[in-house]
N, C-alpha and C positions, 0 to 999 in steps of 0.2 A: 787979551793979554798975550804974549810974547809964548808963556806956555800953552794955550790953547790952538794957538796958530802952529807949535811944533807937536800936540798931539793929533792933530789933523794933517801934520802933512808926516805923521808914520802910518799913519792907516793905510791899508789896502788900497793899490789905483783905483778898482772903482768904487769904491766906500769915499775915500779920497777925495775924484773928480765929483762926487754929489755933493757930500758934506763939505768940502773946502770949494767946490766952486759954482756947488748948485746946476751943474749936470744931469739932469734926472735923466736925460737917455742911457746911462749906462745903468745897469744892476747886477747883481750877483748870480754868478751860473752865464752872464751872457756869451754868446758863442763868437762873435764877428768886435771883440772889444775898440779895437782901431776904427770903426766904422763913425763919423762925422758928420752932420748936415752941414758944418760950416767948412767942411773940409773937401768934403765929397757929393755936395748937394750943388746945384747951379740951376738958374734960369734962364730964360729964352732959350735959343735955336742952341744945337752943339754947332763946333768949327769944322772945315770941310774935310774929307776923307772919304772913306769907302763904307759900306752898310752891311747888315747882316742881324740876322732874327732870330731871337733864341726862346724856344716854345717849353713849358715843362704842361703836358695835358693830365688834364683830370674832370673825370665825368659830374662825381660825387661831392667832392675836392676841386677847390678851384682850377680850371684850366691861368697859365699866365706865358704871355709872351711880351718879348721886348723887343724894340727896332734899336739898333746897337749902332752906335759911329763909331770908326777907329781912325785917331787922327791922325795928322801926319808924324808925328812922334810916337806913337804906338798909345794914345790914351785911349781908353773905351768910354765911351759916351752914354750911358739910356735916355731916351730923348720920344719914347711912345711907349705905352702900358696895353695892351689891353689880356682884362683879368675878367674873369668870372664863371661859374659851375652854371652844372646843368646842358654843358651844349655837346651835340655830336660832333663828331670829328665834320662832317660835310657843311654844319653851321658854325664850327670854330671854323673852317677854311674860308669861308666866304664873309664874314667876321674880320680875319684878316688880310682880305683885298680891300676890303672896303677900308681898311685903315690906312692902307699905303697909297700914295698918291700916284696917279699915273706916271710914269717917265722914274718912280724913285726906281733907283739902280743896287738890288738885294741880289748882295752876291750870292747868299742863300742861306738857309734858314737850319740851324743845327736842336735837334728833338731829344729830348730825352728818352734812351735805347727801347724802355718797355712799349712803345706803342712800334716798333717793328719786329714784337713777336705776334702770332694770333694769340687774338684773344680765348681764351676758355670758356668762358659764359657764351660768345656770338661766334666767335672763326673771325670776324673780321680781326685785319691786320693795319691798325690806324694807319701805318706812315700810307699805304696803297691809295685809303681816302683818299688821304692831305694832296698826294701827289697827284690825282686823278682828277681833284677838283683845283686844280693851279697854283699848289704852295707845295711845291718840291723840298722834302725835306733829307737831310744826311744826320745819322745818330752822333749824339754826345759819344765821349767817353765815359764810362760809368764808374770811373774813381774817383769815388765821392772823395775820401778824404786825401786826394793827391789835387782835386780840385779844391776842395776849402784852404788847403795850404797856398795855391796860385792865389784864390781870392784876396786871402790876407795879406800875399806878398804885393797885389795891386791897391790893396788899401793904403797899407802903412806906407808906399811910394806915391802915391796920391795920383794912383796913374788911372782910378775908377770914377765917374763924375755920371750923378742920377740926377736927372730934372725933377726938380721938388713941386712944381706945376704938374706934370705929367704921369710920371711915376708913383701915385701917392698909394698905392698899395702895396708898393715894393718897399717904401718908405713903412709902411704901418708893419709890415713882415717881418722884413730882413732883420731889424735891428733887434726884435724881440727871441731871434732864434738863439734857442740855449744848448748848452754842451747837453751830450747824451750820458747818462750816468754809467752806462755799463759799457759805451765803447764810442 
């Protein structure tokens, strides 16, 4: 009836998008709301542009890196994953040769800052690894929430595009990440 269709379309957007339109990717508390597979998900190869890899390492905690296209309109591409715990810096490095193809041209590869301080438990200083065994890294910026704001503003412009092939743990991740209660 006419009334149930306008008490579903006052509800909350994401109560909203499930209940009025059978959405189940969004929920309540989620942090990345604007995020899409039909928006922001694509297959096969990305379009041409230039490369670059962006690592967040974790020993215990998944390590995750991404081979990133930037096209010639400024889109960003993810278009290779690889993810998984357990590995040292010198076996994530060679882990990520072995993923890039000869001749691929990485302008370079930006890390998230903690792995170029020394470590406290070892002295080792990850980025020294990374860069010793042939994956030259340069630090992120470490403003998280001046970066989730960029994120969103490439979301909702439709300017971020994940291979739903390739990508399928950033897929299973991202979308589930919720706001933090206390900040």
């Amino acid at each position: 009836s006419a009334d149930y269709w306008d008490m579903l379309n006052s509800l909350p957007p994401d109560l909203a998008l499930a209940w009025r339109d059978g959405d189940w990717d969004v929920f309540e508390g989620q942090f990345f709301t604007e995020l899409r597979r039909e928006i922001h998900g694509f297959t096969g190869d990305p379009p041409p542009g230039w490369t670059f890899r962006c690592l967040d390492y974790g020993e215990s905690a998944p390590s995750a890196v991404y081979w990133c296209r930037v096209d010639y309109d400024g889109d960003v591409w993810l278009y290779r994953e690889l993810y998984g715990a357990g590995m040292i810096y010198s076996v994530l490095a060679d882990r990520i040769k072995a993923l890039t193809p000869t001749g691929e041209d990485i302008r370079y590869t930006v890390a998230s800052p903690d792995i170029f301080a020394k470590s406290r438990g070892t002295g080792v200083v990850g980025s020294e690894t990374l860069n010793n065994a042939g994956v030259p890294v340069i630090p992120a910026d470490n403003n998280r929430i001046e970066g989730w704001r960029q994120f969103k503003e490439f979301l909702h412009h439709r300017r971020l595009h994940v291979s739903l092939d390739a990508c399928r743990n950033w897929w299973r991740t991202v979308p589930a990440m919720i706001y933090d209660t206390t900040h």
